[in-house]
C-alpha positions in Angstrom: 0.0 0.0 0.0 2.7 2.3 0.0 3.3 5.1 -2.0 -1.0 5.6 -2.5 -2.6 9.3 -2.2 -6.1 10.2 -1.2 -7.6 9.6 -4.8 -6.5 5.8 -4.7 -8.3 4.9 -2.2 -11.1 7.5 -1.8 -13.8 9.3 -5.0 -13.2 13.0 -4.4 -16.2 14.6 -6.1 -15.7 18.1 -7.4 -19.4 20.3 -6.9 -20.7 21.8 -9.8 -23.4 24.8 -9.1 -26.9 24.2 -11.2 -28.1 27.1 -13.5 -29.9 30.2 -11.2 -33.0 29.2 -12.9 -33.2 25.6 -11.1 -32.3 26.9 -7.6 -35.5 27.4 -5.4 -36.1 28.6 -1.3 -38.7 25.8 -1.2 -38.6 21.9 -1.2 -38.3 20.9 -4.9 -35.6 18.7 -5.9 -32.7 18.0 -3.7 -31.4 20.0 -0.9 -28.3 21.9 -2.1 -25.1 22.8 -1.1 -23.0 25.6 -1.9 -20.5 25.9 0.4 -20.1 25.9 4.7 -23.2 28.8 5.0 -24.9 25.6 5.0 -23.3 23.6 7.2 -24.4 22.9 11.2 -22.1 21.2 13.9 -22.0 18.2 12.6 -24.6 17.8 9.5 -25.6 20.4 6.7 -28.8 22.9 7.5 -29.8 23.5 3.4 -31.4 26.4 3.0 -31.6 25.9 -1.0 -32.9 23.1 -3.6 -32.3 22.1 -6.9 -34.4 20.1 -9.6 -31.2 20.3 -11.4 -28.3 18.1 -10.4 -25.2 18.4 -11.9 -23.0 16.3 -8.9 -24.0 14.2 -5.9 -23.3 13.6 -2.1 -24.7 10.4 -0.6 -25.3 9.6 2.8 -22.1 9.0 4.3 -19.9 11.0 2.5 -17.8 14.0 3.8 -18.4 17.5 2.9 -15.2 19.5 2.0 -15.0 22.8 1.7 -13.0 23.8 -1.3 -13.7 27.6 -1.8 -13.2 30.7 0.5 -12.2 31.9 3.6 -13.7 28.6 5.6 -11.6 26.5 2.8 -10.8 23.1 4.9 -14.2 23.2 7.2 -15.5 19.7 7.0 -19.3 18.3 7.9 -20.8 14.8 7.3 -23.6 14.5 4.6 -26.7 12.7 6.2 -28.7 12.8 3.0 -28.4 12.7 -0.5 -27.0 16.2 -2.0 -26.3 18.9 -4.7 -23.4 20.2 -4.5 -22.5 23.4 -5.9 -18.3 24.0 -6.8 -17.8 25.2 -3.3 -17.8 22.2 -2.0 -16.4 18.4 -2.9 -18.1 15.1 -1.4 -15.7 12.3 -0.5 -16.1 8.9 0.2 -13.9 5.8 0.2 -14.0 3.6 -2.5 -15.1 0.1 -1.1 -15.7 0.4 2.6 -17.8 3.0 4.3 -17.0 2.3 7.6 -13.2 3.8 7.1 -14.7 6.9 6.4 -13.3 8.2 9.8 -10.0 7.1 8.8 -10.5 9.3 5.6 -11.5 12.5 7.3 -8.6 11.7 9.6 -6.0 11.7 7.2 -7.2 14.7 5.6 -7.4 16.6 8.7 -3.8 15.8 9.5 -2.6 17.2 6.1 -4.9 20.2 6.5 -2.1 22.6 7.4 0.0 21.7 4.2 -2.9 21.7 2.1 -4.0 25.3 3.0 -0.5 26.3 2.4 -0.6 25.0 -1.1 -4.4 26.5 -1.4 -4.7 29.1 -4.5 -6.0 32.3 -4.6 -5.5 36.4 -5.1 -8.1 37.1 -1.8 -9.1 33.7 -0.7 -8.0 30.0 -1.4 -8.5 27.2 -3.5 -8.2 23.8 -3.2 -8.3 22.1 -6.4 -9.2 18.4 -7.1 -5.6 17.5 -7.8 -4.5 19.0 -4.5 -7.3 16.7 -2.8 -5.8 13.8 -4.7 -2.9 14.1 -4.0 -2.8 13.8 -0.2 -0.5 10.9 0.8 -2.4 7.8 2.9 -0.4 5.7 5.4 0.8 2.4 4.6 -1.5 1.1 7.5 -2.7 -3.1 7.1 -6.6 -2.7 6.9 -7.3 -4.2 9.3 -5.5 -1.5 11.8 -7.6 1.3 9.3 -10.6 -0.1 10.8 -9.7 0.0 14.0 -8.2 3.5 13.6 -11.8 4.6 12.3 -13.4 2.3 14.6 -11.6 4.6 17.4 -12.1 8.1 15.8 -15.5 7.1 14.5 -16.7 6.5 18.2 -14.9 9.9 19.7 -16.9 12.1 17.3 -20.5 9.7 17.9 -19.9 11.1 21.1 -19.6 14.7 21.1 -22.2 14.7 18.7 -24.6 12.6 21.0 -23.3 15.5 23.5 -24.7 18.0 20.9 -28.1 16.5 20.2 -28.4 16.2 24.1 -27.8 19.7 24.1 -30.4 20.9 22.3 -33.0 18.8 23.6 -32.1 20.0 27.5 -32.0 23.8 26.0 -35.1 23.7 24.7 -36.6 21.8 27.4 -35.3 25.2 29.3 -36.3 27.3 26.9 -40.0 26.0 26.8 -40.4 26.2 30.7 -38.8 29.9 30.6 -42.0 30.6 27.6 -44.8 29.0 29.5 -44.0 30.9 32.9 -43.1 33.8 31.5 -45.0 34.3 28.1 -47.5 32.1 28.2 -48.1 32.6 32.0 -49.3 28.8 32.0 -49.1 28.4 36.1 -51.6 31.3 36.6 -53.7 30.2 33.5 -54.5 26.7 35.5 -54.7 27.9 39.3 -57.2 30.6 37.4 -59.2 28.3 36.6 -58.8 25.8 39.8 -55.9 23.0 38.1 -52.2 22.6 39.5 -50.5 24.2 37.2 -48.9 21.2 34.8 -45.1 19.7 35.8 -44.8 22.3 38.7 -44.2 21.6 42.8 -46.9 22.9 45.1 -43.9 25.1 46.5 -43.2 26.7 43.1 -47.0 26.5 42.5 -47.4 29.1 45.3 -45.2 31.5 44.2 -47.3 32.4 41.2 -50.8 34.4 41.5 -54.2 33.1 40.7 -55.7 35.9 38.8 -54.3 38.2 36.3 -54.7 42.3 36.0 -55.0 45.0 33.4 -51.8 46.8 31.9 -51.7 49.0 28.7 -50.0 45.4 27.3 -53.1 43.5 28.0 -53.7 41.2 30.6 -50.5 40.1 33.1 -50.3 38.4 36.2 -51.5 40.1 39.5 -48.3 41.7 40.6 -46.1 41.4 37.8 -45.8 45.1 36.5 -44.4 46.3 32.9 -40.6 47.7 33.1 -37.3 48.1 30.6 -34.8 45.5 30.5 -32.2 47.5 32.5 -34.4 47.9 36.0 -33.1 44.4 36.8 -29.5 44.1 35.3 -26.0 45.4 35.7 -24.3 46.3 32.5 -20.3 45.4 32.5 -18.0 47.0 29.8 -15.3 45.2 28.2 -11.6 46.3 26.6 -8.7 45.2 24.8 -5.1 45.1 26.3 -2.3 46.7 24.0 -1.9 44.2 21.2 2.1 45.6 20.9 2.4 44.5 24.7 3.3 40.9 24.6 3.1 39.7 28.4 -0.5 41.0 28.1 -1.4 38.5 26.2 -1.5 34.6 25.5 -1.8 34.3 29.3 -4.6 31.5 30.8 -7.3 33.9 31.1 -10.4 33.7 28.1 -10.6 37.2 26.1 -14.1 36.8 24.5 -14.9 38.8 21.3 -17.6 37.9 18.8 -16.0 35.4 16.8 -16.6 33.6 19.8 -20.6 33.3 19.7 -21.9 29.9 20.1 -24.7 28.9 17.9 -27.9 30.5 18.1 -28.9 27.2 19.7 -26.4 27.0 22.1 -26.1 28.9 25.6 -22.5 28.5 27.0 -19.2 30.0 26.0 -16.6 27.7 27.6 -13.4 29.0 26.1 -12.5 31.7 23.2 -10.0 31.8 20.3 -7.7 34.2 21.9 -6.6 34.4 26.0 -4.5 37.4 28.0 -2.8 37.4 30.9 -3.7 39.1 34.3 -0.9 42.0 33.8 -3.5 42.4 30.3 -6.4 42.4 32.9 -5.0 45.0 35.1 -3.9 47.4 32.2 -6.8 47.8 30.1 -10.7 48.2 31.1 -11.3 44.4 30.8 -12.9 42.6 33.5 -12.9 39.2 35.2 -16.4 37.9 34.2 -17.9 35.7 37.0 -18.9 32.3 35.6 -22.9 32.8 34.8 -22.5 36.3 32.9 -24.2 36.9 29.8 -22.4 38.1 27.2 -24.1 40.4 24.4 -22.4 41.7 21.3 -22.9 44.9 21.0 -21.5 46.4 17.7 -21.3 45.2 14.3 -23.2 41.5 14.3 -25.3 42.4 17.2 -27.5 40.6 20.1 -25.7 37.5 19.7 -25.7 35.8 23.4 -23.9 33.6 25.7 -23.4 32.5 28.8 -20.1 32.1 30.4 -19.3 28.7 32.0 -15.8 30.2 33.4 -14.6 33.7 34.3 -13.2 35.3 31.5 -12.9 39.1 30.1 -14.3 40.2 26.8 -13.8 43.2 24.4 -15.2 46.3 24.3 -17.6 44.9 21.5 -19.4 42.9 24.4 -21.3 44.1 27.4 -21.4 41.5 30.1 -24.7 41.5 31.9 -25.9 40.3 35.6 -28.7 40.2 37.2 -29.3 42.9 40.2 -32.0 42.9 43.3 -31.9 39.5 43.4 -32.6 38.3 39.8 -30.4 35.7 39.1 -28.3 34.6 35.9 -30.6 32.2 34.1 -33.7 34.3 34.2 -31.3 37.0 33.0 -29.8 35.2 30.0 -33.5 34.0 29.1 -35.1 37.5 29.9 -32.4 38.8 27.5 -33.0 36.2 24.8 -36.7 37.4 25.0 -35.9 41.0 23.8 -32.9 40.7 21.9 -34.9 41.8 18.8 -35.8 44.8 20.6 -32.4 45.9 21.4 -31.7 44.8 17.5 -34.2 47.3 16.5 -33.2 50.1 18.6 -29.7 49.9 17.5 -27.6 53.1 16.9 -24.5 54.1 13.8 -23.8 55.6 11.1 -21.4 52.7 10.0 -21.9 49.7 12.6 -24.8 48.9 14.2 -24.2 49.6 18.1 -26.2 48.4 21.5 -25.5 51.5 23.9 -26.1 51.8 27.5 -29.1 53.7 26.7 -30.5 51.0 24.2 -31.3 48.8 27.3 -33.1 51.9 28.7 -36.0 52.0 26.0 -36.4 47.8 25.5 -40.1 47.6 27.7 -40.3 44.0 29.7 -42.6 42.5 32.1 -40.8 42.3 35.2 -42.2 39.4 37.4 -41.4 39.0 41.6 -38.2 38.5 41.9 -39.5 35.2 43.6 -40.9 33.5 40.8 -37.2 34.2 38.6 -35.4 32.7 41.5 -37.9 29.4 41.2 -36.9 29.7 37.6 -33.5 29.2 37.9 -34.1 26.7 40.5 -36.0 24.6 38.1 -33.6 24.8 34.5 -30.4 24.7 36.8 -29.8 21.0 36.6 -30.2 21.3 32.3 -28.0 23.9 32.4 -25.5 22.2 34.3 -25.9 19.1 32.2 -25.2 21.3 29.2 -22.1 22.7 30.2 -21.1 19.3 31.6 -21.3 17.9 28.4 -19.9 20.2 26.6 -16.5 20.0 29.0 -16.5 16.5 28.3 -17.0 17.2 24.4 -13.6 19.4 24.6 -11.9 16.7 26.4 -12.8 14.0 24.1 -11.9 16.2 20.7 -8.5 16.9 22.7 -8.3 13.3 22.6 -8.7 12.5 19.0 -6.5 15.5 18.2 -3.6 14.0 19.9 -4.3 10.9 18.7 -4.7 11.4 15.3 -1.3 11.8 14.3 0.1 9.2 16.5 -2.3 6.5 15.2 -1.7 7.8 11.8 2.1 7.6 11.9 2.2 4.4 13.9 3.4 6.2 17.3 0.8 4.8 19.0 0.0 1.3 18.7 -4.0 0.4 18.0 -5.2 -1.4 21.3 -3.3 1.2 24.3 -5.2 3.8 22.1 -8.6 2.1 22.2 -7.9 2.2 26.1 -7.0 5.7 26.0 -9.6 6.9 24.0 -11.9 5.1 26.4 -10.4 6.6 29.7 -13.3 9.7 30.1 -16.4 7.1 29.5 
């Protein structure tokens, strides 16, 4: 086997994009993809069908991005695609199962191969390029096992993800029907325990509801703005020529460290400073269970920090104040976030100000009842960031494994072991 690239063991499809004409919003044809807009975590999200396919993903294959500034990202096709020419499908020749392996091995000569990439303003990677990757003279029956081992890390962390989701919005639903929906005074209203709620927490809420120039609201709850029952940190950004202000232990948020819209926690960033970096600028230590808003340019994307950390001064941090407490907060902020969107200020960038959060209206429940709140979505939210330590861990994992197994450093069964360590 030695001596083979990519291309002898592997079909590298090149995408071809189908005429405008043939490209629709709406279900007809296949889903399409033109590039990684469309891809999630771990799967695609099309947003774009054809009825005119020119070239094909199947189930199974990988999706390479071969265009662009995100030249290299990867996802896993779980249907049948189009593929438009920013992105290749690749799948091994005879056995699907070693399709681990493959991604592996392109992964590992990822750096080389974005060296080589073409391009005036962003790269290329051409089919040849993709071809010519060199595979490891590895006896099949260690491939297996290789993909066998790297297969199962990243089943994992995407179990981990899916989980994810479903505690979030099991959070997010019991956040709409206290708090929206008003569901717990609805039923004691009309003489029912209110549904999947303790007679403790079932006291908290009223039995009746009262006129507001909103409409109808719970007795006691009373119509605010968003800032009555928050404290607004400011960010800032140590000297960049100062280098023992930076690459120190401590996260330095920014925006190009938002989760995904369906994802809460932030559990470490792309860039980290030092405490000297700290002290120096206007940067602050974020306590763990701050939310985290950008404030200029992409706008009113959230998070929730699972450690301290600082942020830029393109970020407000916000906490809860008189006793509000951080889940309610994050949620409560979620709720308006098109609000503060809408009142955004610049000539150039949009900007959330100080004053922004002065004109968003909110209902403002007891301060009771968003303390039972975080009470009851606490143990989902933990779980959530639980999981998503562990998913770090385990991707650490089959990063430093990767090039071991590939190379032969580390023999097949004591990584199976180590792979298996943080089950």
């Amino acid at each position: 086997m030695g001596g083979e690239n990519l291309s002898d063991v592997a079909d590298i499809i090149m995408g071809q994009s189908p005429p405008g004409n043939t490209v629709f919003s709406e279900r007809r044809g296949l889903p399409l993809l033109n590039g990684p807009t469309e891809f999630g975590p771990h799967h695609p999200l099309p947003a774009q069908y054809t009825s005119d396919v020119r070239k094909h993903a199947l189930h199974g294959d990988i999706l390479f991005c071969v265009r662009g500034s995100t030249t290299g990202r990867m996802n896993w096709a779980d249907q049948e695609y189009a593929i438009g020419r920013g992105v290749a499908a690749i799948r091994h020749k005879s056995w699907p199962e070693l399709q681990p392996l493959i991604r592996a091995v392109i992964e590992d000569s990822l750096p080389s191969l974005l060296a080589q990439a073409t391009g005036s303003t962003f790269p290329n990677v051409s089919s040849q390029q993709l071809s010519s990757i060199p595979f490891p003279d590895i006896p099949v029956n260690d491939q297996r096992a290789i993909a066998h081992i790297l297969g199962a890390l990243d089943d994992k962390i995407e179990l981990n993800r899916k989980m994810n989701e479903t505690l979030e919005a099991m959070a997010r639903a019991i956040f709409k029907s206290w708090f929206v929906d008003f569901d717990p005074v609805r039923a004691k209203a009309e003489g029912r325990a209110p549904a999947g709620m303790d007679p403790e927490t079932a006291a908290l809420f009223p039995e009746s509801f009262q006129d507001s120039e909103i409409g109808e609201v719970p007795r006691g709850w009373r119509e605010g703005v968003i800032n009555e029952s928050i404290e607004i940190l400011s960010g800032g950004t140590p000297k960049t020529s100062v280098t023992e202000y930076w690459d120190g232990n401590i996260p330095w948020y920014s925006v190009e460290d938002a989760p995904n819209d369906h994802d809460v926690f932030v559990i470490d960033t792309k860039r980290h400073i030092a405490a000297a970096g700290v002290e120096s600028s206007a940067t602050q230590i974020l306590p763990m269970g701050t939310t985290i808003i950008t404030a200029r340019g992409t706008v009113g994307k959230l998070a929730l920090t699972a450690v301290p950390m600082a942020m830029n001064q393109s970020c407000y941090g916000v906490r809860g104040t008189h006793g509000y407490p951080d889940l309610f907060t994050y949620y409560s902020l979620r709720k308006v976030v098109g609000d503060l969107q809408q009142q955004t200020h610049g000539t150039v960038f949009s900007t959330i100000t100080r004053q922004t959060f002065t004109t968003v209206k909110a209902l403002v429940p007891p301060v009771t009842q968003a303390q039972a709140f975080d009470r009851s979505v606490e143990p989902l939210l933990n779980r959530i960031s639980a999981n998503l330590f562990e998913s770090r861990t385990l991707a650490a994992i089959r990063d430093a494994l990767l090039p071991k197994l590939l190379s032969g450093e580390i023999r097949v069964g004591a990584a199976e072991k180590f792979a298996e360590a943080p089950a």
